[in-house]
Each structure stands twice: as structure tokens, then as C-alpha cells.
N, C-alpha and C positions, 0 to 999 in steps of 0.2 A: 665103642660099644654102647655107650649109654647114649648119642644121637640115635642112631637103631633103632636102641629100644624106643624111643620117646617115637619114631618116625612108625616104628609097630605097631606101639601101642593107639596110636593115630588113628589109623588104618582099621584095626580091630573096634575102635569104640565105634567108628562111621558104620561100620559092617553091622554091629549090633543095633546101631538107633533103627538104623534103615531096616533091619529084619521086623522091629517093632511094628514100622509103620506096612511094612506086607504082611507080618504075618496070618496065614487063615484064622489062626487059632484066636488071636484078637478080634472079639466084637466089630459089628457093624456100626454101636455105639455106641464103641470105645473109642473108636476112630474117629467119627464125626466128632465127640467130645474135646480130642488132642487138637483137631482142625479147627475148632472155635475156638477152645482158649489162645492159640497161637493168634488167630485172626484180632482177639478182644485187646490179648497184651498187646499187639502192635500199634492198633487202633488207638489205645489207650497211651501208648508213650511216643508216636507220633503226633498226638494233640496237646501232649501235656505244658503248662502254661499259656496255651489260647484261648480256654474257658473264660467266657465273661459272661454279660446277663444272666447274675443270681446262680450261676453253677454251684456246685457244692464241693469242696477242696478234696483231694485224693482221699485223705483220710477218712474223712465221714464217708466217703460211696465204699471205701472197706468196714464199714462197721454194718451196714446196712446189709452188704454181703454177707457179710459171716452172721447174722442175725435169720437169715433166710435159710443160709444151708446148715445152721447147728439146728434149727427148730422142724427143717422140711415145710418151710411156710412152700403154699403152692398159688394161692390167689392174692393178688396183692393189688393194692391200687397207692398209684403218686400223684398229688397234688401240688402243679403248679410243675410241670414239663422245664421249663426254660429250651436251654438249647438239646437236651436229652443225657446230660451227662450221668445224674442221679439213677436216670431209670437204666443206663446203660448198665449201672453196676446190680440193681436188684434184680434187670433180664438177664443179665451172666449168671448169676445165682440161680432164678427161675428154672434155666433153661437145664439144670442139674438137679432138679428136683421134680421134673415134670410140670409146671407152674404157669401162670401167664400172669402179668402186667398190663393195670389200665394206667394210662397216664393223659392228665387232662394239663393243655394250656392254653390261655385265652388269645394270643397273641399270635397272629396269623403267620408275620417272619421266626420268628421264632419256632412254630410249631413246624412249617416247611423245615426250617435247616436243621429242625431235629430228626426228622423223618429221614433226612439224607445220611445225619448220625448214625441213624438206625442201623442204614441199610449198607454203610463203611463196615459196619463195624461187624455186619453175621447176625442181628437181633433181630431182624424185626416181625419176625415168626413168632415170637414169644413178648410182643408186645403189642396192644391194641390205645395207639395213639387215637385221643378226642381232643380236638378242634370244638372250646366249647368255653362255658361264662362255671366257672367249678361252684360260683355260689347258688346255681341251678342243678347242673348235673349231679352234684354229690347226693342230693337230697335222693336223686331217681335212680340212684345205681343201686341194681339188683346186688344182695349179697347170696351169700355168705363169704366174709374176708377173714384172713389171717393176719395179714399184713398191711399197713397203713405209713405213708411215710409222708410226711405237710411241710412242703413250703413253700407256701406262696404268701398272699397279704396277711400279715401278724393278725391285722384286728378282727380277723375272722379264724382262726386257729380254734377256738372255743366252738363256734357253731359248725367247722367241720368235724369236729370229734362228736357231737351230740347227733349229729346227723349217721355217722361212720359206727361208733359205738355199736347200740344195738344188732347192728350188722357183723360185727366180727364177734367172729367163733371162743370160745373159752378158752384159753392158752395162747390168745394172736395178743399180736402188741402194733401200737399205732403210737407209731413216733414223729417227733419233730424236731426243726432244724434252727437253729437262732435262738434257742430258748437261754442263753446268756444275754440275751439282751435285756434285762429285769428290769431299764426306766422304760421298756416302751409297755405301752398301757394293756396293749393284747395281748402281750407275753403274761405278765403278768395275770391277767385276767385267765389266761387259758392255763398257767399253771397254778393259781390259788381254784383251780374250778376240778381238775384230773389227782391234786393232792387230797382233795376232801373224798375222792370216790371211795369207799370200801369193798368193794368188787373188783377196784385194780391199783395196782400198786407201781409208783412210778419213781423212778429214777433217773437222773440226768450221767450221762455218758459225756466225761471232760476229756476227751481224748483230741479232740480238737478245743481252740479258744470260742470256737461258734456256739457249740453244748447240742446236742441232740437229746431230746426226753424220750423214755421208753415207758412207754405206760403198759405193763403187762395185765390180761383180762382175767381175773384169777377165779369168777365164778358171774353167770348172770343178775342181774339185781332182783 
């Protein structure tokens, strides 16, 4: 009796997933939703431990996510692409809030094998990759941002926020990544520069050993 049931109850759960995914009554964009997350999580743990060039470890591309979808950030920009991992977790977010993603990086292999990331993985709809020098670009990107997330060369962290800053909206937060590295000189410069701000108020996120800073924009100067 109790094979049966387990061989029923089998049977009966397959019956109802599968109803899920026909039903009329389910959205047209509830269903594309189920089909990309399925698409990202596969994506995501068929790559997992191949990351290299400066990717950003599981953990942090979840803080970054949940930072998007608790706030409904919708514009956001990534600084310093690598191979696409980072932007892979803020476009899954995005892509649930209505949103899009710029992500700038300088480095032409890199920027290709992120773009093929992209397109593995269901994103790249919801991200506008730039092939470009960010200590140029940043200064020319139109805003208004909500979301801001920096990693690329430390000794410039300071002068992307000054540039990004006045651009993002009042309630967005412009975060960074390595900010536990306190002998290097940029780290430090960029966070004794975002702790003095009185208009935003910043925090470091230890949930990884790397530190990510969350500088929330709590009113315009």
C-alpha cells in the first residue's frame, strides 16, 4: 500500500506542476518569469566555480539581487563588466521589476564572452552591454539611476561616485565591491570620502570576506 501511494502521489504532483505550466488562467508573464528563472538557475549552476577575471563570488551577486528587488530599483548601471557574472545577477533582478542594466567594460575578450553570458543565460534583453574606457563613459551617462554597483580599478572608486552621485535619484544606493581591502589606497580614499557625505549614509555589507559598501542617498545636497 504504501509503494502505491508514493507511486500516486508521483503521478498526481507531475499532473499538477504540468497544469501550472498550461494553465490559461496563468499570466503570459507569469510564465515567461518560471521560464527564465529556470533558464538563470541552470545557467548559474552549470557555470558555477568557472568564474575568473574579477567575477564576484555567489554570495555578493545575491546581495545585489535582493537589493534590487526589495527596493524595485529599475535603472541601474555596473561598473567594470568582467566576464558578465555580476550584471547576470542584477539583470535577473531587473528583469522582475521592469528595469534595465548598463554595464561598461574595457576589455574587448572579456566584453565578447560576456555577451555570449548574456545570451546563455535569457538576459540580454535587459542589459545594454558598453564596450568602452568607464573613466570616460561614466562621466557622459545620462541619468537618472537608482542603482549603482563598482568594480573595477579601486583608485578610481571615488571619482566614479562623484561622477554617478548627482545622478542617482534619492532613495538609490551605489554600492561597491572590495571595500575590505582598507591597505589599498583607493579603498580607503573612497570610503573616508562617501562616510563624510551627510546626504548618504553608508554601510558595509560583511556577508562575504570581500565587503561590499552600500552608500544609501538619503536626501540631495
Amino acid at each position: 500500500m504504501r509503494g502505491r501511494f508514493n507511486i500516486g502521489y508521483f503521478f498526481i504532483s507531475c499532473i499538477f506542476f504540468s497544469s501550472l505550466l498550461t494553465n490559461p488562467a496563468l499570466g503570459k508573464e507569469e510564465k515567461i518569469n518560471m521560464n527564465l528563472d529556470t533558464r538563470v538557475r541552470r545557467f548559474l549552476e552549470s557555470h558555477r566555480g568557472q568564474w575568473v577575471d574579477w567575477n564576484i563570488p555567489e554570495v555578493d551577486g545575491k546581495v545585489l539581487y535582493d537589493l534590487i528587488i526589495q527596493n524595485n530599483y529599475k535603472k541601474a548601471v555596473d561598473i567594470g563588466t568582467s566576464t558578465g557574472l555580476s550584471a547576470i545577477w542584477m539583470a535577473w533582478a531587473l528583469s522582475k521589476t521592469g528595469g534595465k542594466l548598463i554595464t561598461i567594460e574595457i576589455h574587448e575578450g572579456r566584453y565578447k564572452e560576456a555577451l555570449e553570458n548574456f545570451k546563455e543565460a535569457g538576459l540580454s534583453e535587459y542589459i545594454d552591454a558598453r564596450l568602452a574606457d568607464a573613466h570616460e563613459l561614466v562621466k557622459k551617462l545620462e541619468g537618472p539611476f537608482d542603482f549603482v554597483f563598482c568594480d573595477a580599478d579601486k583608485g578610481w572608486y571615488k571619482n566614479y561616485f562623484v561622477a554617478l552621485a548627482p545622478k542617482l535619484v534619492v532613495g538609490g544606493r551605489f554600492t561597491a565591491h572590495n571595500v575590505s581591502w582598507r591597505s589599498d589606497r583607493g579603498i580607503k580614499r573612497f570610503l573616508d570620502y562617501v562616510l563624510s557625505l551627510p546626504n548618504f549614509e553608508t554601510t558595509i555589507d560583511k556577508s562575504s570576506q570581500q565587503g561590499i559598501s552600500i552608500s544609501f542617498k538619503k536626501s540631495s545636497p
